[in-house]
C-alpha positions, -999 to 999 in steps of 0.1 A, spaced: 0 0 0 29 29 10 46 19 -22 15 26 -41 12 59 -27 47 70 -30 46 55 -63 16 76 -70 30 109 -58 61 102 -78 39 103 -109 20 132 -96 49 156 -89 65 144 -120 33 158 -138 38 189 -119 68 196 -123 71 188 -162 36 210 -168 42 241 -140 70 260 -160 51 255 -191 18 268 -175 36 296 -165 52 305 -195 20 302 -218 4 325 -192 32 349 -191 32 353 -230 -15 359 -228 -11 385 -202 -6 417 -210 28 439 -198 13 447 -168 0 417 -151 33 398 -163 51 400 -127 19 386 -112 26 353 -135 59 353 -119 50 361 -84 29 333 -84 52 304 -98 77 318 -74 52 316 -48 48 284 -51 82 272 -54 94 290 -23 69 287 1 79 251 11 108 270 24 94 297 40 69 275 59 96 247 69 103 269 101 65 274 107 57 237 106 92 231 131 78 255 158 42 250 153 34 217 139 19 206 105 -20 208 116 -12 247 132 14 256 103 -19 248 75 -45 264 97 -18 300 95 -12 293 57 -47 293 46 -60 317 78 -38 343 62 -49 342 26 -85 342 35 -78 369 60 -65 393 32 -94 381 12 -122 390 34 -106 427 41 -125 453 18 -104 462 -8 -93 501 -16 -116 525 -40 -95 528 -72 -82 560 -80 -99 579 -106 -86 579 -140 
């Protein structure tokens, strides 16, 4: 059974990992000049934060450390977001 699931999420982060760049760059060349960095924030985001978070899941454990990763996001979701200026 664990070599089934290992085997599994070999596959799986093989898929990933072959398909993210290429995601990334197809969505890099759609958007216009502006939103470009956003592309790259994002892939970057998600290749960094295992890092970031290693600490976080050290001192807090694994159940705490996903409870602050997805608290925050929706946190900054829920706030009301600034009037744009006018144009």
């Amino acid at each position: 059974m664990v070599v089934r699931v290992l085997g599994g999420m070999l596959v799986g982060g093989t898929g990933a990992v072959l398909v993210a760049p290429d995601l990334s760059l197809l969505l890099s060349e759609l958007a216009p000049d502006g939103p470009r960095g956003l592309v790259t924030a994002v892939f970057l985001g998600q290749s960094l934060s295992p890092l970031a978070l290693r600490r976080l899941v050290r001192g807090t454990g694994l159940a705490a450390a996903f409870t602050w990763a997805g608290g925050a996001p929706a946190a900054d979701a829920a706030r009301p977001w600034p009037a744009s200026p006018p144009a």
